[in-house]
C-alpha distance (Angstrom), angle and dihedral (degrees) to the residues before:
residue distance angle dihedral
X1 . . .
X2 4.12 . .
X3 3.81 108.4 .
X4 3.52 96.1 -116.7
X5 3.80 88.1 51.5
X6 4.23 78.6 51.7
X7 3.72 89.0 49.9
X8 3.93 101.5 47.1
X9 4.19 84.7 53.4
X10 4.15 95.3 47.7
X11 4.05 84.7 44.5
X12 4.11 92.0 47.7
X13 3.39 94.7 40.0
X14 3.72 93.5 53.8
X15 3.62 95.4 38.7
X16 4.12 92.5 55.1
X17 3.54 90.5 41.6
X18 4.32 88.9 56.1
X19 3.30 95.4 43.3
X20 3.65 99.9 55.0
X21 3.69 91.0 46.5
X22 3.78 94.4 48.9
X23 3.81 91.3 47.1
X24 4.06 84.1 46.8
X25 3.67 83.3 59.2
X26 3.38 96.7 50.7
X27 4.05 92.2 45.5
X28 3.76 95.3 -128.0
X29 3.75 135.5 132.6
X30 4.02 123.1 -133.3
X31 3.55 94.4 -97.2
X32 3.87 92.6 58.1
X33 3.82 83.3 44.6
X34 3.76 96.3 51.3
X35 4.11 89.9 42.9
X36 4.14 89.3 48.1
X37 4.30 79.7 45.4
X38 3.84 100.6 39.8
X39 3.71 84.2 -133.6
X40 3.76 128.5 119.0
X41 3.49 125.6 -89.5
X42 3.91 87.5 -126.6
X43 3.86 85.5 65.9
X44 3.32 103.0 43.9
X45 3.87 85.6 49.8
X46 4.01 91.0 55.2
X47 3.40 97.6 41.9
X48 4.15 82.6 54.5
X49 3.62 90.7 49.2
X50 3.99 89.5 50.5
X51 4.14 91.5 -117.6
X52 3.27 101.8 124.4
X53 3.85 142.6 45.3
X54 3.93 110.9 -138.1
X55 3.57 117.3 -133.3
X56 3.87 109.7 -118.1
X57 3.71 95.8 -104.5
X58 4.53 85.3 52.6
X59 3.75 78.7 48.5
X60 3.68 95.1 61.5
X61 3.89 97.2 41.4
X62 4.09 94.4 56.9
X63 4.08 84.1 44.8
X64 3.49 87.9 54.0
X65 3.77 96.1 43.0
X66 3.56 95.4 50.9
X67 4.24 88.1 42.0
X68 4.02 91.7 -123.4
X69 3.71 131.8 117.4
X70 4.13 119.0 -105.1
X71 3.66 85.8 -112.4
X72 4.33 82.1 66.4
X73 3.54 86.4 59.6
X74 3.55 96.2 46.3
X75 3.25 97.2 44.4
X76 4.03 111.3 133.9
X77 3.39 90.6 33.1
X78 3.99 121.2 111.2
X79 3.75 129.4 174.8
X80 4.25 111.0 -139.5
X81 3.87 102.0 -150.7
X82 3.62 108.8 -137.5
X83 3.69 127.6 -106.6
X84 3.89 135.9 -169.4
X85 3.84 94.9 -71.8
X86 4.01 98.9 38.0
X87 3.95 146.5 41.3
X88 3.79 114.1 -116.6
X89 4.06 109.6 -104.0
X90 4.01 146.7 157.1
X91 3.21 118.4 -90.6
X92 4.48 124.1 175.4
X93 3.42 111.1 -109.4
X94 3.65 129.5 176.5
X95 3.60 122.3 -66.6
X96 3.35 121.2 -103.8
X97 3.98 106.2 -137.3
């Protein structure tokens, strides 16, 4: 697997996995989600099932429907700049909160 094919799954996974805890949080089901998002509940669902990376502007409609930052749905993630001996990638890291 190509690393940014590598990356795109760690960022998914993480993303899916924030946004169904947030929305956990917030005791409401994807359709609620998708209404508070003006998105479709089809997206919502892949972006839960970590199939799809959101644009930036679908990015900042679930933030805003869950009432969170984008860095709350990111959270986890890190970027390693590269160096002389390696590419830059994402890597999970611990969660902040």
């Amino acid at each position: 697997m190509k690393r940014n094919e590598q990356d795109g799954r760690l960022v998914g996974a993480q993303l899916a996995e924030n946004i169904k805890r947030r929305r956990a949080e917030l005791d409401v089901d994807q359709a609620e989600l998708a209404r508070r998002a003006e998105l479709a509940v089809s997206e919502i669902a892949a972006l839960e099932a970590g199939d799809r990376l959101p644009l930036a502007s679908t990015l900042k409609k679930v933030a805003d429907g869950l009432d969170c930052n984008l860095s709350d749905l990111l959270d986890g993630v890190r970027w390693v700049m590269p160096d002389d001996h390696h590419e830059g990638h994402i890597e999970r890291e611990e969660r902040r909160r």
